[in-house]
PyMOL Python script that loads the backbone (N, CA, C, O; Angstrom):
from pymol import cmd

cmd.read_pdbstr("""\
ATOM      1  N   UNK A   1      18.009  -0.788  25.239  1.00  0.00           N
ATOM      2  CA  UNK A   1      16.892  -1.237  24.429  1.00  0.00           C
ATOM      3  C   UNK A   1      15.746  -0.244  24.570  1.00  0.00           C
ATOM      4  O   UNK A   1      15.328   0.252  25.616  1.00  0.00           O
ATOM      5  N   UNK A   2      15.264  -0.023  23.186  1.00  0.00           N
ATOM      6  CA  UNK A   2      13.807   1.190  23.900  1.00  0.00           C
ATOM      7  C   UNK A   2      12.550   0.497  23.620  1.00  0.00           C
ATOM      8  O   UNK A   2      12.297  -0.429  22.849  1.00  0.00           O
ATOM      9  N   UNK A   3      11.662   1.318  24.613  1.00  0.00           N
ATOM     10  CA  UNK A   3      10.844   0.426  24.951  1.00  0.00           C
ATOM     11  C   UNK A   3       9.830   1.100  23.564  1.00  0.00           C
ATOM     12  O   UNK A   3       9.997   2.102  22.870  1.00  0.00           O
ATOM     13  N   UNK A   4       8.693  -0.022  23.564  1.00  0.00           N
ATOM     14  CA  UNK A   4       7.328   0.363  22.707  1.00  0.00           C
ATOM     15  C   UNK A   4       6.510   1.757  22.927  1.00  0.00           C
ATOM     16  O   UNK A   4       6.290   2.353  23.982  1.00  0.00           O
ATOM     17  N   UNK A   5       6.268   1.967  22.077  1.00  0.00           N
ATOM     18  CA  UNK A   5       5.259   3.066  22.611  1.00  0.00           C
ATOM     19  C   UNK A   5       3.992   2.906  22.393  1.00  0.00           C
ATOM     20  O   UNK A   5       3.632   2.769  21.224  1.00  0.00           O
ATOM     21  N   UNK A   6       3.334   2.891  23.109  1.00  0.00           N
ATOM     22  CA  UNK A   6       1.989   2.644  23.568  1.00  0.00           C
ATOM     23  C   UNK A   6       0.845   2.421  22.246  1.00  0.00           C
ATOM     24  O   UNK A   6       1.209   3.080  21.272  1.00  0.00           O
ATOM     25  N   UNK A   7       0.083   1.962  22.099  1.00  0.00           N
ATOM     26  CA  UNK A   7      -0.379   1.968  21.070  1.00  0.00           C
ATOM     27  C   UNK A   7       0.027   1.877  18.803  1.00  0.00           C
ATOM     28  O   UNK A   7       0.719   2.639  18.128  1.00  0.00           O
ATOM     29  N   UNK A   8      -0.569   0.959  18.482  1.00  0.00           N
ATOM     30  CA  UNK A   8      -0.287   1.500  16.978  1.00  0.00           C
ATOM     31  C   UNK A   8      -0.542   3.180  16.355  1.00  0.00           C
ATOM     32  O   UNK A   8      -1.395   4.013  16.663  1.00  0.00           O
ATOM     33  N   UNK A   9       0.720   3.240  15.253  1.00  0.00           N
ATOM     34  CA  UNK A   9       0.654   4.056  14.040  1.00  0.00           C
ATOM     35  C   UNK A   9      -0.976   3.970  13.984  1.00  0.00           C
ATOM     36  O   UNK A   9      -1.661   2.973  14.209  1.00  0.00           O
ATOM     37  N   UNK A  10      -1.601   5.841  13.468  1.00  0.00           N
ATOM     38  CA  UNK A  10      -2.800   5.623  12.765  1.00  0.00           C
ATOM     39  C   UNK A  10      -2.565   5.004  11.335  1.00  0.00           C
ATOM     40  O   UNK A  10      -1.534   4.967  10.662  1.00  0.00           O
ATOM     41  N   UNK A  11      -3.668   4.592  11.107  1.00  0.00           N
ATOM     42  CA  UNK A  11      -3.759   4.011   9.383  1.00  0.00           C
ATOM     43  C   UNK A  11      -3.934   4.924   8.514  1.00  0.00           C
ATOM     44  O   UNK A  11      -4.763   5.830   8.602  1.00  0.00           O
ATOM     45  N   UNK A  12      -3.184   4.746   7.644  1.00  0.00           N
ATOM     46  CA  UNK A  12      -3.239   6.252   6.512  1.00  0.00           C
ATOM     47  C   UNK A  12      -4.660   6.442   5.954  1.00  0.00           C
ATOM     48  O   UNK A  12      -5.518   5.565   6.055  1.00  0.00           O
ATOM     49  N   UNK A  13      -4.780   7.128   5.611  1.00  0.00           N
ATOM     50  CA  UNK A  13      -6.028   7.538   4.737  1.00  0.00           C
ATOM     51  C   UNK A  13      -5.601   7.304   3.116  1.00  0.00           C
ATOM     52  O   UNK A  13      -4.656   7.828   2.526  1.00  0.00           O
ATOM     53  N   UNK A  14      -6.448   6.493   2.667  1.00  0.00           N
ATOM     54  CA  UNK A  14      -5.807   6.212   1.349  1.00  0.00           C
ATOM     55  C   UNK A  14      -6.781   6.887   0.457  1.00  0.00           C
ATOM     56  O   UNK A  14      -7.840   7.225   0.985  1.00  0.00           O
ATOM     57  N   UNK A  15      -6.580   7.190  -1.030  1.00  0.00           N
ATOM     58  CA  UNK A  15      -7.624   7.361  -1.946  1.00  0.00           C
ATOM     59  C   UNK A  15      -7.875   5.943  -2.366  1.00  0.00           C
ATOM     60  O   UNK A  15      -7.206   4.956  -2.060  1.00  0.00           O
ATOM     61  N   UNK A  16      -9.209   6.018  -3.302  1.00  0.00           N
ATOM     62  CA  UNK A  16      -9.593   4.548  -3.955  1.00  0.00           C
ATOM     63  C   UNK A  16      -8.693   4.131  -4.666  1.00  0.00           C
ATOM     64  O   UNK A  16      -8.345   2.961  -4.500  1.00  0.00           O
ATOM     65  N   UNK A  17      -8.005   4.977  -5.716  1.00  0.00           N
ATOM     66  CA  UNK A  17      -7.069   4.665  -6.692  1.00  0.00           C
ATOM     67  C   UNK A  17      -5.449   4.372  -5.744  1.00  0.00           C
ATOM     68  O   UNK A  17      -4.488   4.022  -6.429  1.00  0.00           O
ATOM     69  N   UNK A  18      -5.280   4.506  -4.473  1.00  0.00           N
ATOM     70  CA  UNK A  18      -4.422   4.158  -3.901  1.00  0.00           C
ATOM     71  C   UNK A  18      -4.571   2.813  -3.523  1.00  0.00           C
ATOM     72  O   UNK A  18      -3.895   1.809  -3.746  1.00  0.00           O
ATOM     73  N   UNK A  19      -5.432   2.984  -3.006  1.00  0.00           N
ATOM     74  CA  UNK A  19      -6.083   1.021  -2.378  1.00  0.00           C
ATOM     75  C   UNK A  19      -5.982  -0.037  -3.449  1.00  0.00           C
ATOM     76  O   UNK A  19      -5.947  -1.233  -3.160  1.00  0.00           O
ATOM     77  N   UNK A  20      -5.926   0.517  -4.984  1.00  0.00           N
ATOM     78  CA  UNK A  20      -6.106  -0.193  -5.905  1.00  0.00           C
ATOM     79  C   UNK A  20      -5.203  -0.553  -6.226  1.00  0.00           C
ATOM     80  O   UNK A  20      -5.092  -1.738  -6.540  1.00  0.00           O
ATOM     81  N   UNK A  21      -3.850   0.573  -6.308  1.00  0.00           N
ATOM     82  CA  UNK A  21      -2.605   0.201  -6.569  1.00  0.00           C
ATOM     83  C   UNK A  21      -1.670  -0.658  -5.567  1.00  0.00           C
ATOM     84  O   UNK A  21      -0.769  -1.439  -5.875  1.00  0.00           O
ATOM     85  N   UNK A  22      -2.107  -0.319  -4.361  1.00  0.00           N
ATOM     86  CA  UNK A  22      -1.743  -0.903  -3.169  1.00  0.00           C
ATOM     87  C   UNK A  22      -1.924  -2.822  -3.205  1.00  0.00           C
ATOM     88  O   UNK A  22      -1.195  -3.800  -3.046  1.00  0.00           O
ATOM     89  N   UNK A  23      -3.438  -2.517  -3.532  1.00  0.00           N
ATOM     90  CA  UNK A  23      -4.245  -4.157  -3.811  1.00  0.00           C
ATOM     91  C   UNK A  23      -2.668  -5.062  -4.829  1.00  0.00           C
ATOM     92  O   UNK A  23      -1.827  -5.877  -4.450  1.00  0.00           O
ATOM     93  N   UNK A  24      -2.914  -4.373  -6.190  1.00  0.00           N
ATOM     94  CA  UNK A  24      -2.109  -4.667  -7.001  1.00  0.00           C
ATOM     95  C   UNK A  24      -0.641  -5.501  -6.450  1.00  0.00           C
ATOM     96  O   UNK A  24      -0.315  -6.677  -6.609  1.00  0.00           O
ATOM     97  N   UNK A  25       0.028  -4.440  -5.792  1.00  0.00           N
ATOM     98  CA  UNK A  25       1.341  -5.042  -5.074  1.00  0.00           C
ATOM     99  C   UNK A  25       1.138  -5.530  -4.294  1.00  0.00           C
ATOM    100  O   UNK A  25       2.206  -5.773  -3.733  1.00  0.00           O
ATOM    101  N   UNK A  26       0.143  -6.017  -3.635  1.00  0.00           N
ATOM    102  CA  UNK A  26      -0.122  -6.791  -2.698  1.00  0.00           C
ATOM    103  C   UNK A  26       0.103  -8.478  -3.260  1.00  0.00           C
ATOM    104  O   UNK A  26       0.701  -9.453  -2.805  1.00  0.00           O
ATOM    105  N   UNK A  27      -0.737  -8.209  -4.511  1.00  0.00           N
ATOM    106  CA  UNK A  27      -1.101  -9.444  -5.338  1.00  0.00           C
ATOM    107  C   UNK A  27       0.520  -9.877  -6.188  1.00  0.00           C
ATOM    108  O   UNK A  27       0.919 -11.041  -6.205  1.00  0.00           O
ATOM    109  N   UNK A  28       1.056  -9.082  -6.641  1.00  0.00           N
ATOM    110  CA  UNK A  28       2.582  -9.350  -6.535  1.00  0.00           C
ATOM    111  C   UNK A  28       2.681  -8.615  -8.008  1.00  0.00           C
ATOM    112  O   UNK A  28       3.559  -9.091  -8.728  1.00  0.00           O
ATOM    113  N   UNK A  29       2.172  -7.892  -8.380  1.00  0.00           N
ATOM    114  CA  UNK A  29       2.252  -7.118 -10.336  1.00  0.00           C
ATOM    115  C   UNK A  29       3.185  -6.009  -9.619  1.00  0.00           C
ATOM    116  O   UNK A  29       3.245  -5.325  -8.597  1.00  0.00           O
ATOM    117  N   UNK A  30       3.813  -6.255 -10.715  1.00  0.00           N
ATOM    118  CA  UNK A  30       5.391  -5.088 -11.327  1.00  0.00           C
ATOM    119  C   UNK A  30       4.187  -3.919 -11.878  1.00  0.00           C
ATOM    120  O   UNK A  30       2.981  -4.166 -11.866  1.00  0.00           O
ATOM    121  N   UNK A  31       4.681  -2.838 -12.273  1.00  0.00           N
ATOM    122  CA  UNK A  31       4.129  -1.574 -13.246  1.00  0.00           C
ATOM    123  C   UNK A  31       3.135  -2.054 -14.277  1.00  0.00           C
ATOM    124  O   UNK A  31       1.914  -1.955 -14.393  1.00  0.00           O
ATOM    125  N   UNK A  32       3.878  -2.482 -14.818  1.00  0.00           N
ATOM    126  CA  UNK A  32       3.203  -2.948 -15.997  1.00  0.00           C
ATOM    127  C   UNK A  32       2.013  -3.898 -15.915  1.00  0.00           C
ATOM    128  O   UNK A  32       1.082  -4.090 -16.697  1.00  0.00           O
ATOM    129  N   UNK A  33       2.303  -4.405 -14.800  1.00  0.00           N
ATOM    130  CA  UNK A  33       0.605  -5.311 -14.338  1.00  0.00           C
ATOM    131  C   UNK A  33      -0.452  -4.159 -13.806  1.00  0.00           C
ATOM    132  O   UNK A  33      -1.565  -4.070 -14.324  1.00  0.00           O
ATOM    133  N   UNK A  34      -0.041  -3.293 -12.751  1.00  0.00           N
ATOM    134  CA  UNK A  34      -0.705  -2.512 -12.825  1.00  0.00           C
ATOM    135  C   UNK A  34      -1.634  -1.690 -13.437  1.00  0.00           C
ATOM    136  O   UNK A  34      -2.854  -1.557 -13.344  1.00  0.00           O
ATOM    137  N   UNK A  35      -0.530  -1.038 -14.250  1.00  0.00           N
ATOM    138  CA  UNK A  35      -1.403  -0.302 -15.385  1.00  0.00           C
ATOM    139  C   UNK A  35      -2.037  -0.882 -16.182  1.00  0.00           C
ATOM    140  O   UNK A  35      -2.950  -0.230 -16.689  1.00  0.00           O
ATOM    141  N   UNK A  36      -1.852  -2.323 -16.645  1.00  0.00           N
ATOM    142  CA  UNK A  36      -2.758  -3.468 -17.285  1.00  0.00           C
ATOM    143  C   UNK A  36      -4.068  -3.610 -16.758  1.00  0.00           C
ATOM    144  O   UNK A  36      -5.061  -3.836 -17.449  1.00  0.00           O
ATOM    145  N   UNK A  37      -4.054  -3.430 -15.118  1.00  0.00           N
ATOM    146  CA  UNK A  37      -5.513  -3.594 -14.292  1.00  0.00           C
ATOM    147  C   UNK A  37      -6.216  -2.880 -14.082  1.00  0.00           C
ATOM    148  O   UNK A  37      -7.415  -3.108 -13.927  1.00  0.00           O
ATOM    149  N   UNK A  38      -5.435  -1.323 -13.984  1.00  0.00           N
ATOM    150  CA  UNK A  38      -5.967  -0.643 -13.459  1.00  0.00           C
ATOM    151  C   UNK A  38      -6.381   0.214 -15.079  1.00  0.00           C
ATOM    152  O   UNK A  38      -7.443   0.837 -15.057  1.00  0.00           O
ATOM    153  N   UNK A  39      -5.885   0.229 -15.899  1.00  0.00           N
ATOM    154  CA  UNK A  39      -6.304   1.714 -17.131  1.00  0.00           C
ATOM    155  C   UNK A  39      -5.826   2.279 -16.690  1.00  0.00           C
ATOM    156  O   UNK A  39      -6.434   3.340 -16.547  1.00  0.00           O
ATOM    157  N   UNK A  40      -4.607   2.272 -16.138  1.00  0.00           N
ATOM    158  CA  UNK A  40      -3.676   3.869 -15.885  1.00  0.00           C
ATOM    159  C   UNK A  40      -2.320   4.186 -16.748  1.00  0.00           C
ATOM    160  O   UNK A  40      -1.986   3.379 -17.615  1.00  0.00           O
ATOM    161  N   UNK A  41      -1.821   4.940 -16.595  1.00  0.00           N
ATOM    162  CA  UNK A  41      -0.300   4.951 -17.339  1.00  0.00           C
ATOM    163  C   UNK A  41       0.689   5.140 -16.136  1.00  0.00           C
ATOM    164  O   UNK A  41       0.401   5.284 -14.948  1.00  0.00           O
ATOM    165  N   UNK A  42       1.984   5.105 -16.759  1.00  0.00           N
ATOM    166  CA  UNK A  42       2.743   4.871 -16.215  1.00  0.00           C
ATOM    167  C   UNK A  42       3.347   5.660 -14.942  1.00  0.00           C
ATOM    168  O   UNK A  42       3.920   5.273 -13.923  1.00  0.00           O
ATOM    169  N   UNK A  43       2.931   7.087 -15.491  1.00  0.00           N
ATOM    170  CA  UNK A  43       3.799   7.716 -14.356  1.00  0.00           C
ATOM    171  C   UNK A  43       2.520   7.749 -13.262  1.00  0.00           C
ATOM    172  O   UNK A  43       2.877   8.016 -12.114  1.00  0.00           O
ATOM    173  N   UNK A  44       1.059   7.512 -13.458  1.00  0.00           N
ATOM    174  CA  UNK A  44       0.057   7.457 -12.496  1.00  0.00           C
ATOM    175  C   UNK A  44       0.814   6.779 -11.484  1.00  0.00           C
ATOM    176  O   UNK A  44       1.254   7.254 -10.437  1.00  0.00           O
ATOM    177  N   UNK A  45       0.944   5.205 -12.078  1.00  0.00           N
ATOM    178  CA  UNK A  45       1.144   4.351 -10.949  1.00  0.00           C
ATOM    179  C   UNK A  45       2.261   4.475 -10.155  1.00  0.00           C
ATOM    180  O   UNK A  45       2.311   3.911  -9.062  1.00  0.00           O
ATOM    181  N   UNK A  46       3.462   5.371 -10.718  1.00  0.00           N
ATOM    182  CA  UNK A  46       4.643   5.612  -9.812  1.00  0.00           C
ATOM    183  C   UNK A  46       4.235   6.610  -8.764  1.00  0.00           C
ATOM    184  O   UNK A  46       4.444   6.491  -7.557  1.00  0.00           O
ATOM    185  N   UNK A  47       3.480   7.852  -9.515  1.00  0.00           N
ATOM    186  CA  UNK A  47       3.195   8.861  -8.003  1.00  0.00           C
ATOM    187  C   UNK A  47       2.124   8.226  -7.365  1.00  0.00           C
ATOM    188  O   UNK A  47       2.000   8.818  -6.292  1.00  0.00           O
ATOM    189  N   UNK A  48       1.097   7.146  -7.460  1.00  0.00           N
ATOM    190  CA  UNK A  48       0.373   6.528  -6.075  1.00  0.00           C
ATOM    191  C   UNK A  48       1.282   5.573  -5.304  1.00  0.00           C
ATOM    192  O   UNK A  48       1.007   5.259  -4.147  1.00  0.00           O
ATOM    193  N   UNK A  49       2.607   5.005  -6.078  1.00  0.00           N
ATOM    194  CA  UNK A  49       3.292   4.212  -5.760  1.00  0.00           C
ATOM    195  C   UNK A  49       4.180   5.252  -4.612  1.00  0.00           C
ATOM    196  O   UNK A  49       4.687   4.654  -3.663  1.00  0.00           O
ATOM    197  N   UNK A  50       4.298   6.173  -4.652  1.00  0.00           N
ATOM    198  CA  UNK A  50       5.322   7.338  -4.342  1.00  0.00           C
ATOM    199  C   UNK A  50       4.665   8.198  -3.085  1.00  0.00           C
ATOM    200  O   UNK A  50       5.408   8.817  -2.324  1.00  0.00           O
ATOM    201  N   UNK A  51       3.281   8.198  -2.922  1.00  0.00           N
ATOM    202  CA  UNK A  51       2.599   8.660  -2.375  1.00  0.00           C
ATOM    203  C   UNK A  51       2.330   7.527  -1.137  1.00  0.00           C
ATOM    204  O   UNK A  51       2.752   7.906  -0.044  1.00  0.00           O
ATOM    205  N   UNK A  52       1.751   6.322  -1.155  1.00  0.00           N
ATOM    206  CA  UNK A  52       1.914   5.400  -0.779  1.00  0.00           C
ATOM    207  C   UNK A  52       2.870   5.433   0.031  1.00  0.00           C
ATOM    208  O   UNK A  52       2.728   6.000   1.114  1.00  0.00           O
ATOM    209  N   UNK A  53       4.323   4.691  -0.406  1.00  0.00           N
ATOM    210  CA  UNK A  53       5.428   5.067   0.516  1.00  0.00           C
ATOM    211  C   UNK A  53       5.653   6.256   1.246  1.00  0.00           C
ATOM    212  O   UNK A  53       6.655   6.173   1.955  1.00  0.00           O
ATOM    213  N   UNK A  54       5.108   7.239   1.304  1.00  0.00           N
ATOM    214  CA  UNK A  54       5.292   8.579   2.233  1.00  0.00           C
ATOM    215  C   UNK A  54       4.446   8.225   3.290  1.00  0.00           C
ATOM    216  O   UNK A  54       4.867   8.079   4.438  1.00  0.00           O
ATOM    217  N   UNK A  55       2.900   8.034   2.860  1.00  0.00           N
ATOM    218  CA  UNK A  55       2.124   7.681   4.029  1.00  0.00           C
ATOM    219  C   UNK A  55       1.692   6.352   4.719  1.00  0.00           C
ATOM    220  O   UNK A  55       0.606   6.136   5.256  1.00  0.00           O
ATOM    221  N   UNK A  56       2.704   5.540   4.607  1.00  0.00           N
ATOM    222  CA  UNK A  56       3.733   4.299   4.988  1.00  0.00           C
ATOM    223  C   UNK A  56       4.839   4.755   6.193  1.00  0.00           C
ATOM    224  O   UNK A  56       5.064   4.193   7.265  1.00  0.00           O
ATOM    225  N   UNK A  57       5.261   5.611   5.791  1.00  0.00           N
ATOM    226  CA  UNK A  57       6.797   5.933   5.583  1.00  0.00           C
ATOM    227  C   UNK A  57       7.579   5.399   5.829  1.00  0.00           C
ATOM    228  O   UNK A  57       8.344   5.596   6.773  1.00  0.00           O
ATOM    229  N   UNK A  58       7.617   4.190   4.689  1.00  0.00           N
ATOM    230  CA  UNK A  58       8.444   3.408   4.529  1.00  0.00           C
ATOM    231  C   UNK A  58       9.314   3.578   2.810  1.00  0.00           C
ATOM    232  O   UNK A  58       8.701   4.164   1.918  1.00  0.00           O
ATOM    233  N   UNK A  59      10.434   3.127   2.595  1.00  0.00           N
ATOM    234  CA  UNK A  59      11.353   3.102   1.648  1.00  0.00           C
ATOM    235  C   UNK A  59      11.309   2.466   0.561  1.00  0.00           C
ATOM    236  O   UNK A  59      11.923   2.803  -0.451  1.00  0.00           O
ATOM    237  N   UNK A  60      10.683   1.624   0.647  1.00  0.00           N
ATOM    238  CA  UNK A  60      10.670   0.008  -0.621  1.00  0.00           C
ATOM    239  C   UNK A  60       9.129  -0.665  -0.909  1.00  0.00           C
ATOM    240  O   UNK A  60       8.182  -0.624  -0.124  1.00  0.00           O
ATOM    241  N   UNK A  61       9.144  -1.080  -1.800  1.00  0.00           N
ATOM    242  CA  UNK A  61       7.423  -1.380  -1.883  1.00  0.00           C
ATOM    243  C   UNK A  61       7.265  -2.488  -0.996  1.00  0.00           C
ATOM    244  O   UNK A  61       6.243  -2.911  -0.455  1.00  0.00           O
ATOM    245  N   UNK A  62       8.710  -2.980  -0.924  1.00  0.00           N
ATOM    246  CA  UNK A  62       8.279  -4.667   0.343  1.00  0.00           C
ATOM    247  C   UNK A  62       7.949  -4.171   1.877  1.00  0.00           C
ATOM    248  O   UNK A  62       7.232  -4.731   2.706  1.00  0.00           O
ATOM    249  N   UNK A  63       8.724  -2.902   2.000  1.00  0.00           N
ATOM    250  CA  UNK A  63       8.419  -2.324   3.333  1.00  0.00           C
ATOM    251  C   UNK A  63       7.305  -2.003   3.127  1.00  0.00           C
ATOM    252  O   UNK A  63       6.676  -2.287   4.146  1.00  0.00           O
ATOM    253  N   UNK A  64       6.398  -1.394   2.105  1.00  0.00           N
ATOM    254  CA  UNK A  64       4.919  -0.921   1.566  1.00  0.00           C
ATOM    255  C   UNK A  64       4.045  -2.031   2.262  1.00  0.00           C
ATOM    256  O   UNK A  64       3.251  -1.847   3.185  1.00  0.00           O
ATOM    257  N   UNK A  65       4.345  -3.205   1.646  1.00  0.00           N
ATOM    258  CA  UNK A  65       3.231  -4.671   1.920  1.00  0.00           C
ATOM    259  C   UNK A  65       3.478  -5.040   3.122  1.00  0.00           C
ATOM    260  O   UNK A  65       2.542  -5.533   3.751  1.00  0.00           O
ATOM    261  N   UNK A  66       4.858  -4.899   3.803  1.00  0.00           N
ATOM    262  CA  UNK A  66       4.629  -5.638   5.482  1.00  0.00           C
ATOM    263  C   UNK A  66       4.309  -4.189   6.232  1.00  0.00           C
ATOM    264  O   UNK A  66       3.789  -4.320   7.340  1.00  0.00           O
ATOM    265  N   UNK A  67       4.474  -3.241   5.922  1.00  0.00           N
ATOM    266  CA  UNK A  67       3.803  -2.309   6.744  1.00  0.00           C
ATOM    267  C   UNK A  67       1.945  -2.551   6.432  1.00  0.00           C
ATOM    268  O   UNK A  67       1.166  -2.781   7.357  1.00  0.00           O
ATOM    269  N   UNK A  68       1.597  -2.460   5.259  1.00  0.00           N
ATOM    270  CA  UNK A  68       0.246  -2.474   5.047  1.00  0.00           C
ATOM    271  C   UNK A  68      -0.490  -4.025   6.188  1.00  0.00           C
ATOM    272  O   UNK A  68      -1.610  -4.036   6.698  1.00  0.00           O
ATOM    273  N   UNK A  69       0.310  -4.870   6.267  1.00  0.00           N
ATOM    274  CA  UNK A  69      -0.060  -5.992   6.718  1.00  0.00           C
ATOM    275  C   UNK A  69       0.048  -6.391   8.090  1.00  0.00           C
ATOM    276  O   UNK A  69      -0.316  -7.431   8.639  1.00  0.00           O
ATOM    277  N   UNK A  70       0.784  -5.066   8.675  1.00  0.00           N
ATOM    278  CA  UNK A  70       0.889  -4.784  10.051  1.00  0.00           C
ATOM    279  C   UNK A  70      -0.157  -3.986  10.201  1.00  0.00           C
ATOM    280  O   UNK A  70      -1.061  -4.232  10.999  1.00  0.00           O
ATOM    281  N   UNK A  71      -0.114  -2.650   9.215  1.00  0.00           N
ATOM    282  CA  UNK A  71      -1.514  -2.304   9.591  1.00  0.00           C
ATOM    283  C   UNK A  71      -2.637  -1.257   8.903  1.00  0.00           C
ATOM    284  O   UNK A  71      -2.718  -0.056   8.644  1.00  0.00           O
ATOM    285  N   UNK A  72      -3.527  -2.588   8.757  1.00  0.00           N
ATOM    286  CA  UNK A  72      -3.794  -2.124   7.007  1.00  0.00           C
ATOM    287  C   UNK A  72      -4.996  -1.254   7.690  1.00  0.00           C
ATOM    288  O   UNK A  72      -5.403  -1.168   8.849  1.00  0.00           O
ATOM    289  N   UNK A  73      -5.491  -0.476   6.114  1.00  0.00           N
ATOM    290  CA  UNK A  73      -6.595   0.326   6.092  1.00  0.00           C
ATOM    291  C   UNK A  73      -7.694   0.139   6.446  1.00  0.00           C
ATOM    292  O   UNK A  73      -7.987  -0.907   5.865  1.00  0.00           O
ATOM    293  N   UNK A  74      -8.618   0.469   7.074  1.00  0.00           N
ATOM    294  CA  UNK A  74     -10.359  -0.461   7.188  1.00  0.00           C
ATOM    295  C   UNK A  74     -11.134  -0.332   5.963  1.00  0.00           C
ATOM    296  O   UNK A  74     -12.332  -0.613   5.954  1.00  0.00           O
ATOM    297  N   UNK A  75     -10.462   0.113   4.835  1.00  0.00           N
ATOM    298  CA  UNK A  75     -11.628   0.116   3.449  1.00  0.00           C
ATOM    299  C   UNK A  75     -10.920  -0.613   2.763  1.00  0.00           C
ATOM    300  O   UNK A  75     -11.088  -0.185   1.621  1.00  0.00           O
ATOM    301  N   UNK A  76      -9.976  -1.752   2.704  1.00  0.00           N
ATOM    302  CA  UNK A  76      -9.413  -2.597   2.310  1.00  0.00           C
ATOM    303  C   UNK A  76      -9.971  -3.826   1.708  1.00  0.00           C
ATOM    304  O   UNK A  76     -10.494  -4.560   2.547  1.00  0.00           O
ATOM    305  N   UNK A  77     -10.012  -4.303   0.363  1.00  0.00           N
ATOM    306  CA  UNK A  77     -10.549  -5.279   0.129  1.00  0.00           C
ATOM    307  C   UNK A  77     -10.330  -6.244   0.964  1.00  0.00           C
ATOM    308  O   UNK A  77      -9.217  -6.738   1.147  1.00  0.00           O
ATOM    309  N   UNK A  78     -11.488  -6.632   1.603  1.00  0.00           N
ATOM    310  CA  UNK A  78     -11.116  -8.687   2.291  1.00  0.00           C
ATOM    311  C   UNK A  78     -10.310  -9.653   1.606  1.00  0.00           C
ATOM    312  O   UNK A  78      -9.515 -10.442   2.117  1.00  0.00           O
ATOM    313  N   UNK A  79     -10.592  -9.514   0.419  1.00  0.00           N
ATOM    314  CA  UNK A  79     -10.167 -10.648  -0.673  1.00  0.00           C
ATOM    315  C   UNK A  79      -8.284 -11.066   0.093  1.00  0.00           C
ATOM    316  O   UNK A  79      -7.726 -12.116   0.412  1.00  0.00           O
ATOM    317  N   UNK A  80      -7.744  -9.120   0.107  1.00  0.00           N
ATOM    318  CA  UNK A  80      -6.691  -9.264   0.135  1.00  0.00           C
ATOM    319  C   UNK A  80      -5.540  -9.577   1.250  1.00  0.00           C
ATOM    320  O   UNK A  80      -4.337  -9.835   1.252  1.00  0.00           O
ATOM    321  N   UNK A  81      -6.730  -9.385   2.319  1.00  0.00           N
ATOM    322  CA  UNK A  81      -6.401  -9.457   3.683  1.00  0.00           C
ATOM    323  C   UNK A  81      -6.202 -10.597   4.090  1.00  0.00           C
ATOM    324  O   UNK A  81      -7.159 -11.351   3.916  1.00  0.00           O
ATOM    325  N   UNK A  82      -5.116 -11.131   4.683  1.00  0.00           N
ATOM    326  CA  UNK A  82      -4.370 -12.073   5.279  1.00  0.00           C
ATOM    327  C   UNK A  82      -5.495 -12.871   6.627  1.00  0.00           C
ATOM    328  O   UNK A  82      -6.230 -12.110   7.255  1.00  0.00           O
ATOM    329  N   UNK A  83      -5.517 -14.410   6.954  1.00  0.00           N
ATOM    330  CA  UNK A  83      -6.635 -14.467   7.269  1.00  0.00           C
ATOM    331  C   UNK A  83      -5.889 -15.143   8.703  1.00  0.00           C
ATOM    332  O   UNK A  83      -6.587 -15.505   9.650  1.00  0.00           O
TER     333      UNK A  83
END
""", "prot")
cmd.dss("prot")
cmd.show_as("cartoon", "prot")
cmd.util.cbc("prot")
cmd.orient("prot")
């Protein structure tokens, strides 16, 4: 069994328009909700979506939200934060 290593992952550094898209899947919108909220197009929201998962580095957008919720950003809306 291996053991923990000492301390948490740092928290990524996000852009605003990342936090936004992030927010989004948090709240549970597919693409198309996205770009509905945000005024973006399509391939925007895949490379913050894409970008995101790298500095995650995680695989899946569900790994995206329980990683974010293990350990989210400090410029994070409250609204979205788990209480």
């Amino acid at each position: 069994m291996r053991g923990k290593k000492s301390g948490s992952p740092p928290q990524p550094k996000l852009t605003r328009r990342e936090r936004d898209v992030l927010e989004q899947l948090l709240r549970g919108r597919c693409d198309k909700g996205i770009r509905e909220a945000l005024g973006i197009g399509h391939g925007a929201v895949r490379r913050h979506i894409t970008s995101l998962l790298r500095k995650y580095g995680v695989a899946s957008r569900l790994e995206l939200c329980v990683a974010f919720l293990e350990r989210p950003c400090s410029n994070m809306s409250a609204a979205i934060m788990p209480r």
